[in-house]
C-alpha positions in Angstrom: 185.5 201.8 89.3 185.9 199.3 86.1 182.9 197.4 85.5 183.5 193.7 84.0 181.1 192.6 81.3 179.7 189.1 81.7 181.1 186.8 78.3 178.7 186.8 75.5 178.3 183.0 75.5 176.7 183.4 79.1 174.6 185.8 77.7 173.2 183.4 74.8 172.5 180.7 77.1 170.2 182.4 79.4 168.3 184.1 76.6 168.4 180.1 75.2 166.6 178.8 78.1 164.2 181.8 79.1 163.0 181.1 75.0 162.6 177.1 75.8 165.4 176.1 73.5 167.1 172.8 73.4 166.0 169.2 74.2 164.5 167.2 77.2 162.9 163.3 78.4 159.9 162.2 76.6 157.4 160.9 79.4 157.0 156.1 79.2 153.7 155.3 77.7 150.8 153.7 79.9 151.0 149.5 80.6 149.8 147.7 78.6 146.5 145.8 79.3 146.3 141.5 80.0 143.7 139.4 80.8 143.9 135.8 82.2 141.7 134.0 83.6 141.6 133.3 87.4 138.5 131.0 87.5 139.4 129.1 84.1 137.0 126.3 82.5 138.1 122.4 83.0 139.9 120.9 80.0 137.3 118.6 79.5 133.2 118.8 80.3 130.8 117.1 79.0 127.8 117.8 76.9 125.1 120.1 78.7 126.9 120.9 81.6 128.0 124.2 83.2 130.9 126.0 84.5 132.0 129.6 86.3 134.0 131.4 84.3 135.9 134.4 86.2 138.7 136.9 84.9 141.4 139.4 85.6 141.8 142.1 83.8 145.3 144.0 84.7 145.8 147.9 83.9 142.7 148.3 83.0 141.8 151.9 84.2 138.2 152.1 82.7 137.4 148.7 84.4 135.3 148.2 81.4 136.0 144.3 81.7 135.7 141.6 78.9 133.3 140.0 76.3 133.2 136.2 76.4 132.9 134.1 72.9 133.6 131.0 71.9 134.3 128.6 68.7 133.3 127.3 66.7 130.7 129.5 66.0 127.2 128.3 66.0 128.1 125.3 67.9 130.7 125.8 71.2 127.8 126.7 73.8 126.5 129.9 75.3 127.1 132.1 78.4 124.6 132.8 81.0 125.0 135.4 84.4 127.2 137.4 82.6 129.3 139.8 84.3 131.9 142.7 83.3 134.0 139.9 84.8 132.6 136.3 85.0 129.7 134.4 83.5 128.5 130.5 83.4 129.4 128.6 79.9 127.0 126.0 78.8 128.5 123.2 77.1 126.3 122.2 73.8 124.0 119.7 74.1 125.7 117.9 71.4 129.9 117.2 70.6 131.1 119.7 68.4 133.1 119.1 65.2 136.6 118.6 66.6 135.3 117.4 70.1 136.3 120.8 72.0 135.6 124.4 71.8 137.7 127.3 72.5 136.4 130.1 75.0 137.7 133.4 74.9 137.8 136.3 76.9 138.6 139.8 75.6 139.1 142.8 76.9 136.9 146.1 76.0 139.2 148.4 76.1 141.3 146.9 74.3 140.3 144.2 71.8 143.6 142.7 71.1 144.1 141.6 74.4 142.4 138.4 75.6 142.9 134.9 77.4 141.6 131.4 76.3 141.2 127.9 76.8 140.4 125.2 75.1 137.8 122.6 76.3 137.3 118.7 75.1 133.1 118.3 74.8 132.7 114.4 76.1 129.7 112.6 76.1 128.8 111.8 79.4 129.9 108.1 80.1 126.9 105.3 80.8 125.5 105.1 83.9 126.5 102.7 86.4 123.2 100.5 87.5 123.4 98.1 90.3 120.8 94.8 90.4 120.4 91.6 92.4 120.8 88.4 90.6 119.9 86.5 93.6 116.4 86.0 95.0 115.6 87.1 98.6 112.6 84.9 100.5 110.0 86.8 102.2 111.2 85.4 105.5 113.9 83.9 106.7 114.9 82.1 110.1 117.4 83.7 112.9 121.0 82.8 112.4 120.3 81.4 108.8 122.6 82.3 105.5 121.8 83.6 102.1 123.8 83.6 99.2 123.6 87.4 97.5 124.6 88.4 94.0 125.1 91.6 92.2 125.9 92.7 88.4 126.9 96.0 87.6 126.8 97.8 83.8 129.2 100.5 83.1 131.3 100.0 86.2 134.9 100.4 83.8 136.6 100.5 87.3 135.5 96.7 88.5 135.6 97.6 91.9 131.8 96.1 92.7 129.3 97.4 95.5 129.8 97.7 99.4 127.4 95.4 100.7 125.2 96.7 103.9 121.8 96.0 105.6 119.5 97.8 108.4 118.4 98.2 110.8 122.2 98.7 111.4 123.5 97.3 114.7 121.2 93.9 114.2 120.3 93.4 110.6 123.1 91.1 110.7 126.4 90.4 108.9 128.1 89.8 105.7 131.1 87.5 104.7 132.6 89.8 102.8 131.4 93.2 102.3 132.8 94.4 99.1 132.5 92.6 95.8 129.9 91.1 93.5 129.0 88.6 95.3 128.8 88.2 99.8 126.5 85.7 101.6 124.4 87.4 104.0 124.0 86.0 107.9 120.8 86.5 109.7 121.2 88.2 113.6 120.7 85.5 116.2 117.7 87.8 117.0 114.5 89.7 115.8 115.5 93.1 114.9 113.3 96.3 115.9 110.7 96.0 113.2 111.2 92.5 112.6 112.5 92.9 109.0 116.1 93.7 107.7 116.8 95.1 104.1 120.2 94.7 102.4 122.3 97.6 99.8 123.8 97.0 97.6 126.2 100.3 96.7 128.9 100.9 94.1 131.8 101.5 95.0 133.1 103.9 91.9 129.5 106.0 92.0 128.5 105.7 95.7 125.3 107.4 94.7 124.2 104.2 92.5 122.5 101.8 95.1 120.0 98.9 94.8 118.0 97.9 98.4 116.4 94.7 98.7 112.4 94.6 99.9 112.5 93.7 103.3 113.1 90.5 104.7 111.3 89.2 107.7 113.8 87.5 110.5 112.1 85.0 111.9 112.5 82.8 115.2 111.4 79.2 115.4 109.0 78.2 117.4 108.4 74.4 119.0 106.3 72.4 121.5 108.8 74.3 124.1 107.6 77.7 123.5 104.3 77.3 125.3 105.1 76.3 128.7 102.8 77.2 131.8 99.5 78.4 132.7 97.9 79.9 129.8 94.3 81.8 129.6 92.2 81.7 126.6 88.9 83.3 125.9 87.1 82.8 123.0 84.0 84.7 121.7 81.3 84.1 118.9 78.7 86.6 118.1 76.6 84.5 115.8 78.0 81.0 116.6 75.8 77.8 117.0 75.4 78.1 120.5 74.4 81.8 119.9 76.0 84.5 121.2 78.5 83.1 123.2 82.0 83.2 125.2 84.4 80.2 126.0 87.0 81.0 128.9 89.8 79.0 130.8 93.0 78.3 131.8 95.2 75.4 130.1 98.6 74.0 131.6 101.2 73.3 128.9 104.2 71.5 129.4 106.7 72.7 127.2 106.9 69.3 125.9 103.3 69.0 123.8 101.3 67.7 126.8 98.5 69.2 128.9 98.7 68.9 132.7 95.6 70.3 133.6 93.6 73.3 134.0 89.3 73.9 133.8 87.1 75.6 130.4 83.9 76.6 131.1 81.3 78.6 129.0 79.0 81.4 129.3 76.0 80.8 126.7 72.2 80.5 127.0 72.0 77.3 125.0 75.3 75.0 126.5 74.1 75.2 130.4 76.0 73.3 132.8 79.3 74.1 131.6 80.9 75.3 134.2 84.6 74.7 136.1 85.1 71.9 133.6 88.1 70.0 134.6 91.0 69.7 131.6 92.7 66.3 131.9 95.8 65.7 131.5 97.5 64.0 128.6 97.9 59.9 129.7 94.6 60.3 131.7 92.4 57.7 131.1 90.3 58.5 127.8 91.9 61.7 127.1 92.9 63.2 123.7 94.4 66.0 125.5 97.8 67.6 123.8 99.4 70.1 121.5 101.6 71.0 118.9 103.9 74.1 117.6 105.1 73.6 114.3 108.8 75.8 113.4 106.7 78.8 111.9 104.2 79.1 115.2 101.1 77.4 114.2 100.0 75.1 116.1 96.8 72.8 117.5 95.3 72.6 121.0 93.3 69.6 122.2 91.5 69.7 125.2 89.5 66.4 126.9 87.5 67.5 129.6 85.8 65.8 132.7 82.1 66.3 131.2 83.3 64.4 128.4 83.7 67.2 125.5 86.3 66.9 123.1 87.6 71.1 121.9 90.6 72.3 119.8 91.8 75.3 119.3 94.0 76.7 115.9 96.2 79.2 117.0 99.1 81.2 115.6 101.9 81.8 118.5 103.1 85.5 118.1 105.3 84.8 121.2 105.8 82.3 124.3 103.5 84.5 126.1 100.7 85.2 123.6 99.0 83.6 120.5 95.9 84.7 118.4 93.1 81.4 118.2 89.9 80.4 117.5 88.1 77.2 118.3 88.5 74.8 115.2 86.3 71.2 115.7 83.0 71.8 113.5 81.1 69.4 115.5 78.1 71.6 117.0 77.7 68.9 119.7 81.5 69.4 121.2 82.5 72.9 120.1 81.4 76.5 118.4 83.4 78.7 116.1 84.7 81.2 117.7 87.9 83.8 117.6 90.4 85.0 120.6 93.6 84.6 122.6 95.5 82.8 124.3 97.5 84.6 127.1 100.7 83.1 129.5 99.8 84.0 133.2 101.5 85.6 135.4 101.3 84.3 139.3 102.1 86.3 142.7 105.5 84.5 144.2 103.7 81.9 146.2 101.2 81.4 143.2 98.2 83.1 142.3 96.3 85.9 145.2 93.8 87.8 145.9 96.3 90.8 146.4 97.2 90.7 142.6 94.1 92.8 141.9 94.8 96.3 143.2 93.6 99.4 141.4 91.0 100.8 139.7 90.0 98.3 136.6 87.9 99.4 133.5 85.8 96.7 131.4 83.8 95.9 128.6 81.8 92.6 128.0 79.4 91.6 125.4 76.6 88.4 124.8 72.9 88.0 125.6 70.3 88.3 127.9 69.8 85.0 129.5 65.9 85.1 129.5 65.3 87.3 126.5 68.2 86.3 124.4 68.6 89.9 123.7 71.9 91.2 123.0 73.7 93.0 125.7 76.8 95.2 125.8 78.4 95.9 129.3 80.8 98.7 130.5 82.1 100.0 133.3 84.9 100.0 136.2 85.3 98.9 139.5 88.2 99.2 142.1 89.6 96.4 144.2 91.9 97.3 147.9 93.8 93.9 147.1 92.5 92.5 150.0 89.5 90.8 148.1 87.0 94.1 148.9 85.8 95.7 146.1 85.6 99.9 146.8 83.3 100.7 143.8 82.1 99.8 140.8 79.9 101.1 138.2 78.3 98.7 135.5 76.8 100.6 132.0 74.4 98.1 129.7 73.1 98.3 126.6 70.3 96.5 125.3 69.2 98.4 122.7 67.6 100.8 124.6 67.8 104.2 124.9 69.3 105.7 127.2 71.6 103.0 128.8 71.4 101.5 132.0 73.8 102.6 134.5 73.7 100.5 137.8 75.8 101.6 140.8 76.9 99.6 143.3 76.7 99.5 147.3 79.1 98.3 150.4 78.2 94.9 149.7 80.1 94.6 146.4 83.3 91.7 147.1 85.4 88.7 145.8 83.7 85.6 146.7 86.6 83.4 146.2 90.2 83.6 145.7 91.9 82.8 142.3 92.6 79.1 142.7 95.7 77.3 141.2 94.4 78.1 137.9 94.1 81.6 138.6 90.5 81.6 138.4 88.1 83.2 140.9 85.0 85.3 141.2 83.7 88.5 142.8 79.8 90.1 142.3 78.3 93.3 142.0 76.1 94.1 144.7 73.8 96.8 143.0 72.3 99.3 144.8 70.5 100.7 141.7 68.4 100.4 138.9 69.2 97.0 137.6 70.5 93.9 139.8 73.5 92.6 141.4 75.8 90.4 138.7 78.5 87.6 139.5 81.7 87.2 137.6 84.1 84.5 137.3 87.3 86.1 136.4 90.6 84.6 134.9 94.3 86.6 136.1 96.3 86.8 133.4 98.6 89.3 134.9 97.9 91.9 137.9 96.8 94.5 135.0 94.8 92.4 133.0 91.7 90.4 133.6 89.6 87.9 131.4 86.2 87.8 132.5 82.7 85.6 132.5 79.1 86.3 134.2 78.2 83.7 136.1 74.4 84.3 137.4 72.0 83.1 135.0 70.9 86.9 134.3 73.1 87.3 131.3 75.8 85.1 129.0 78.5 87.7 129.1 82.4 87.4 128.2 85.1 90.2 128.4 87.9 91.7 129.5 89.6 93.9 132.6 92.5 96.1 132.4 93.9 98.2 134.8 93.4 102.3 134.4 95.5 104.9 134.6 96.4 106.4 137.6 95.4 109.5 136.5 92.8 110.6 133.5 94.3 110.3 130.0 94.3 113.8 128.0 93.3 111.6 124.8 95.2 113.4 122.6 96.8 112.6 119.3 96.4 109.7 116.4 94.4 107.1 117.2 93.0 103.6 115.2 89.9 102.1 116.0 87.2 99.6 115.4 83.6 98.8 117.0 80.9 96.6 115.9 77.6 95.5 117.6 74.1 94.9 116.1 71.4 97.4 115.4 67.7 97.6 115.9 67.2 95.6 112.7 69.4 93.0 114.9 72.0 93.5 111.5 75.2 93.3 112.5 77.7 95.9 111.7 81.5 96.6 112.2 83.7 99.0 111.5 87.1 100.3 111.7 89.1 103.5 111.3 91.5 106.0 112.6 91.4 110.2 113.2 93.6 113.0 114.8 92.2 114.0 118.5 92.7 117.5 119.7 90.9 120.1 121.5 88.3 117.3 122.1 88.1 117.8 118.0 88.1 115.2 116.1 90.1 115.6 112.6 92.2 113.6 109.6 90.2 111.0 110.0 88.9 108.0 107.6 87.1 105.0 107.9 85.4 101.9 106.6 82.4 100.6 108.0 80.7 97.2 106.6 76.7 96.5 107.8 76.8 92.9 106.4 76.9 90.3 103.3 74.6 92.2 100.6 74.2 95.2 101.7 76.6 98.4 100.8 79.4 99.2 102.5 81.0 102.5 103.5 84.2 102.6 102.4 87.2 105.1 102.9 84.4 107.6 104.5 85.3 110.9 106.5 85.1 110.4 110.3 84.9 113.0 112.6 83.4 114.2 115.7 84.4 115.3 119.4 85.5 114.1 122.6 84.4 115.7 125.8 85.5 112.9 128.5 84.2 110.1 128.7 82.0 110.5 125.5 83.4 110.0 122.3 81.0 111.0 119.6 82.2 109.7 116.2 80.9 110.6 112.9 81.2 108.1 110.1 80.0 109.7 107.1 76.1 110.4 108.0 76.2 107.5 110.8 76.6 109.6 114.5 77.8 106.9 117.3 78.3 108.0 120.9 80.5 105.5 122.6 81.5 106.3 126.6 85.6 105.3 126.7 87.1 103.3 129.7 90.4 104.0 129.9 93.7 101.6 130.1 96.8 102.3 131.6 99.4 103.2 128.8 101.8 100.2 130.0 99.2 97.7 128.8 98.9 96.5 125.4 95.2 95.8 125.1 95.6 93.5 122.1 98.5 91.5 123.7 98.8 91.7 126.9 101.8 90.8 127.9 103.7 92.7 125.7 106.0 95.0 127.0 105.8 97.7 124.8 102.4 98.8 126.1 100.3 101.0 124.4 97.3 101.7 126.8 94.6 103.6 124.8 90.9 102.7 126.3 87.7 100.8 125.5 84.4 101.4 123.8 80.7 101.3 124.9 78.3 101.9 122.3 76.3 104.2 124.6 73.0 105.2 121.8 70.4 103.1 120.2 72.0 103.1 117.2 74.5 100.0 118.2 74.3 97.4 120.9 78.4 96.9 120.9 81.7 97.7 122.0 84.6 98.8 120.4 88.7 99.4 121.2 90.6 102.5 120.8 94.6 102.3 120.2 97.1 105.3 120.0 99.1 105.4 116.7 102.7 105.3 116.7 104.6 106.1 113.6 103.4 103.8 110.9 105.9 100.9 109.6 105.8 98.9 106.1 103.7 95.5 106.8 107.0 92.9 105.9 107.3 91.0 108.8 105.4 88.1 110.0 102.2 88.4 111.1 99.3 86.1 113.0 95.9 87.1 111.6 92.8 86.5 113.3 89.4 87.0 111.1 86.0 86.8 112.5 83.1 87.0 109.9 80.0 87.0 111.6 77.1 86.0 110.2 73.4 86.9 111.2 71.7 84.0 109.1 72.6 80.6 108.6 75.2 79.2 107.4 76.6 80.9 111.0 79.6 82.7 112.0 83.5 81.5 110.3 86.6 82.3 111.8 90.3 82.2 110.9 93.8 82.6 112.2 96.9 81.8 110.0 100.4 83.3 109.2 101.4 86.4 107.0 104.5 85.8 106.0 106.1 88.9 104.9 102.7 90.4 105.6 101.9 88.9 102.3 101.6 84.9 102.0 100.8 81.8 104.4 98.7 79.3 105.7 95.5 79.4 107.7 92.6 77.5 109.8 89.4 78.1 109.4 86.2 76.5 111.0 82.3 77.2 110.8 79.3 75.2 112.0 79.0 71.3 110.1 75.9 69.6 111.1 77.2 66.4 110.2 81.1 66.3 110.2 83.8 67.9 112.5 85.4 69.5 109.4 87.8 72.3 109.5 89.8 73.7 107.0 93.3 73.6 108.4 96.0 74.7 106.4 94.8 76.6 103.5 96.1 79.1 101.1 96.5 82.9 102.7 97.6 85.4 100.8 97.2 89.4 101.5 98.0 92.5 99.3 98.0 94.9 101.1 98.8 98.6 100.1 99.7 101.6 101.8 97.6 104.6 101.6 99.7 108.1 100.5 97.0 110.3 102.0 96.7 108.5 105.3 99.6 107.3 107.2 98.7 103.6 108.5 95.9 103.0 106.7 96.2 99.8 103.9 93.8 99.0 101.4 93.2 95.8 99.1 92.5 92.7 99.6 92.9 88.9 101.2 92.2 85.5 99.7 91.4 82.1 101.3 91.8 78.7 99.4 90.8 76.1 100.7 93.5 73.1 101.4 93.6 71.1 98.0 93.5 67.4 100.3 89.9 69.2 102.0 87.5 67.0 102.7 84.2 69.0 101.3 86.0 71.6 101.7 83.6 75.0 102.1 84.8 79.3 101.4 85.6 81.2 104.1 82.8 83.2 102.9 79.7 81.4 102.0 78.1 81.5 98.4 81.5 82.2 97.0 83.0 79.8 95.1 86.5 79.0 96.5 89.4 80.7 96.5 87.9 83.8 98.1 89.0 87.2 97.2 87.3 89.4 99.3 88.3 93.5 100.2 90.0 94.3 103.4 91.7 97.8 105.1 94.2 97.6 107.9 94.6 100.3 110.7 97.7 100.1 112.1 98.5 101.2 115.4 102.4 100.0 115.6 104.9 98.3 113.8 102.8 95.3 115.4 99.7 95.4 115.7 96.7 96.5 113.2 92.9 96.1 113.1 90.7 95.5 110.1 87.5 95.6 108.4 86.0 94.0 105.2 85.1 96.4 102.4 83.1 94.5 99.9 79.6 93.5 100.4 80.3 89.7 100.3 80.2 89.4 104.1 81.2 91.0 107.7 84.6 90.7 108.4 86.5 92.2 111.5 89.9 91.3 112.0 93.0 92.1 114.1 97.0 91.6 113.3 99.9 91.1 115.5 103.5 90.9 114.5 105.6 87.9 115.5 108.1 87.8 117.8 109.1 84.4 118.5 111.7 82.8 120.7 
């Protein structure tokens, strides 16, 4: 068989290839690495300011990331938070030579690649600042206008402020509301709060705003404000005709004149006066009348049928209520005194018997009749509305220790119907200790009572308000203030407010104020317990255990027909430490004192010259005009319309509370005119702190040792 060989060529290529002979592919080299930046810095910054920094480093297998630098050297900034990937620059504090910088990123595994960007370094431009050029009034009337003026600095874009003002919804409204320059229209009411504030905002920096202080609205008031039956009750601890209260009711027009009504007072050395007829204004020898000026002050003149000749200051805080005292210096017609003046509030077919219904607590205060000693009365009594009085309990103090507490019997009644006046009278028929006690009360509504005793055992004046239906828990915040004389027969007075929880007494601080001369004891700790009805209160090292009364949470007790309410309860010094009573108000969230205010001061004075009291206006809580009156043997000499003013700060540690001080001046056209506070040569500066309760009401106490000064404030709220 022939065998074919394979051809040599054949041969020489396989042995080729087995050897690895000849030529092949070279492999493509790895991708190169970039970095950019996905987060990159602005083009502009200015000095001192930050900005994230964040990269992307592509093919990049080591992930070893970048290094960030910048230029100049020395002078471009610095990085903070660094990351393999991202870090914060810091712009210099100052510009650098050239005015920018240049950051860099660059990779680490490969230093030839990198990203940057420059940056301009700015100075930051000049702050826009907002200011009024116009002047805003402390107060100003419903409805009125007010030119208001702005300048800007800086504002490179022109485009002014946005002009606004709250409470928003009835602060108001503007003429034009963005510009430099809008004239502001007062709401045709009193706003919430009784002040309004107005912003001014820029427009290119809408953080940049300037706010005006606030602005009391005000209403005006007029002869047509007061207009119906209206009770007043009066009350001087130290007067001239001792300790003493002066009750009635007046009938008012609306047109200045009086059309009747009946005073009558409750004091051991004015007897007789009792159910004194008012006449009317055109009766025969009558003086009778009154005024109301725009801002609510006004004057009360009252001719009655024994022949006396009174007047009353007052300071209306609405058509239905107005803080008073009695302002005619002549000891033979009148006595200084300090109290209120309250519209009434008659049954359909006039005033009845069926109006009182419910239980009632009280508190009254004045002197023994026979002793002259001081008294303090508290206590309740319930009433079917069918002129039969249920129960009734009556507490006194005279100085004793423990208190008197007389309960009554089935005999206990009204004796007479409120008459056209709204003025009737009901006793106590006392089963035991003590003895049975008359009253002449007032209505002033079916919740609220001003009261008189009218047996020749005692000379006592006060107040009913209707109770809750069921027992208060007394919990919360809580302003006070008390006063009453001690065994010494000093008078002191004090004022305060504390946290009540538990029955624990806590947060609380006080000022108390013994009299002219001697120390005071100011912005002291107060503490203590409640376990119901005693309050035990702690003012500094002075212990006071005072029995509360309470009052129905839809009555305000310092204005009592004001809708708002309030309730709280009041206080019977219960120990021998004080012969007095006292008030206790729930807090509500504290507001700034700009509105308009009526301020009624009583200083009280145990020695002669006696007692002085005051009522004026606060405008804007901080300026007005007052009267003031005190004992003049020889002239009827008021001061009416003097200097007021008040500062009046808040205190950071304790919500409500204000400290500083108010100053009398006498009127410059004063004929002798006399300080409110004797020995001090006019104008009177004297220190004061205010407790407030709400937005409109407050009580007060002096905190020098010139004198002994209570007082109470009430927001106005005119028609």
């Amino acid at each position: 068989m022939n065998r074919q060989l394979a051809p040599l060529w054949l041969f020489s290529s396989i042995l080729l290839a087995a050897c690895g002979g000849g030529s092949s592919t070279p492999p493509p080299p790895p991708p190169a690495i970039s970095v950019s930046f996905s987060t990159a810095p602005p083009t502009s910054l200015n000095v001192g300011l930050t900005a994230p920094l964040v990269v992307t480093v592509s093919n990049d297998s080591s992930n070893s990331g970048v290094t960030f630098s910048c230029l100049p050297s020395g002078s471009c900034g610095t990085f903070t938070s660094v990351t393999a990937m991202s870090a914060t620059y810091n712009a210099p504090a100052t510009v650098p030579t050239g005015s920018s910088v240049t950051i860099t990123a660059t990779a680490v595994k490969d230093t030839t690649k990198s990203a940057s960007a420059n940056v301009t370094i700015n100075n930051p431009a000049p702050a826009i600042t907002v200011s009024f050029t116009s002047t805003f009034p402390a107060s100003l009337a419903e409805l009125a206008t007010l030119p208001v003026t702005v300048s800007l600095t800086n504002d490179t874009t022109n485009a002014g402020v946005t002009f606004s003002c709250a409470p928003s919804g009835s602060c108001g409204t503007f003429t034009n509301t963005t510009a430099t320059s809008t004239t502001y229209n007062a709401p045709s009411t009193v706003p919430s709060g009784g002040s309004v504030t107005i912003t001014a905002t820029s427009v290119a920096q809408t953080s940049v705003t300037k706010t005006s202080q606030p602005i009391a609205i005000t209403a005006t008031a007029s002869n047509a404000s007061l207009k119906g039956h209206y009770v007043f009750l009066v009350q001087s601890p130290t007067g001239n005709r001792n300790v003493s209260t002066w009750i009635g009711s007046v009938a008012l027009d609306g047109a200045g004149d009086v059309t009747g009504g009946v005073e009558e007072i409750a004091s051991k050395i004015i007897l007789g006066d009792v159910a004194d007829q008012i006449q009317a204004t055109g009766a025969t020898g009558s003086l009778s009348g009154y005024t109301v000026d725009p801002s609510g002050h006004g004057r009360l003149t009252i001719s009655t049928s024994l022949g006396e000749v009174l007047r009353m200051s007052f300071v209306l805080t609405s058509p239905t209520h107005a803080e008073v005292i009695e302002a005619d210096g002549s000891p033979s017609q009148g006595n200084p005194g300090s109290g209120t003046l309250d519209l009434q509030t008659p049954a359909a077919g006039g005033f009845a018997a069926s109006q009182i219904s419910g239980t009632y607590s009280f508190t009254m205060v004045g002197s023994d009749d026979v002793t002259s000693a001081h008294l303090s009365f508290g206590g309740s009594f319930a009433s079917d509305g069918n002129s039969n009085i249920t129960s009734a309990s009556l507490d006194i103090n005279n100085g004793s220790s423990p208190i008197e507490t007389d309960t009554t019997n089935g005999g206990s009644a009204f004796d007479a119907p409120p008459d056209t006046n709204g003025r009737g009278k009901f006793h106590f028929a006392v089963a035991s200790p003590g003895q049975s006690r008359t009253f002449v009360y007032y209505i002033v509504s079916p919740k609220v009572l001003r009261l008189i005793e009218a047996d020749g055992l005692a000379d006592m004046g006060g107040s009913a308000y209707l109770q809750p239906a069921s027992a208060p828990s007394f919990s919360g915040n809580f302003v006070y203030q008390h006063s009453g004389w001690t065994s010494t027969t000093s008078r002191t007075v004090a004022a305060g407010q504390f946290t009540l929880a538990s029955g624990s007494i806590s947060a609380g601080i006080c000022d108390s104020n013994p009299g002219g001369g001697l120390t005071p004891n100011t912005a002291a700790s107060a503490t203590g317990s409640y376990n119901a009805p005693t309050l035990t209160l702690i003012e500094s090292a002075a212990t006071s255990t005072l029995k509360l009364y309470p009052v129905d949470s839809s009555i305000s007790i310092l204005d009592p027909n004001n809708s708002a309410g309030g309730g709280g309860a009041l206080l019977l010094h219960t120990d021998s430490s004080i012969n007095g009573i006292g008030v206790l108000l729930p807090q509500q969230t504290p507001q700034p004192i700009s509105a308009n205010y009526a301020l009624n001061l009583m200083n009280a004075i145990a020695t002669t010259p006696t007692e002085l009291d005051l009522v004026g206006i606060l405008t804007g809580g901080t300026t007005g005009l007052a009267d003031y009156d005190r004992v003049d043997t020889t002239s009827s000499n008021p001061m009416l319309g003097a200097a007021l003013s008040a500062s009046l700060a808040a205190d950071a540690s304790h919500a409500g509370r204000y400290t500083g001080s108010i100053t009398v001046t006498p009127p410059a056209a004063a004929v002798s005119p006399y300080s409110f506070i004797p020995g001090i040569t006019p104008p009177t500066t004297f220190g004061f702190s205010l407790y407030q309760a709400n937005a409109s009401q407050a009580l007060g106490v002096e905190t020098d040792n010139k004198a002994n000064v209570t007082g109470r404030v009430v927001q106005q709220n005119l028609p």
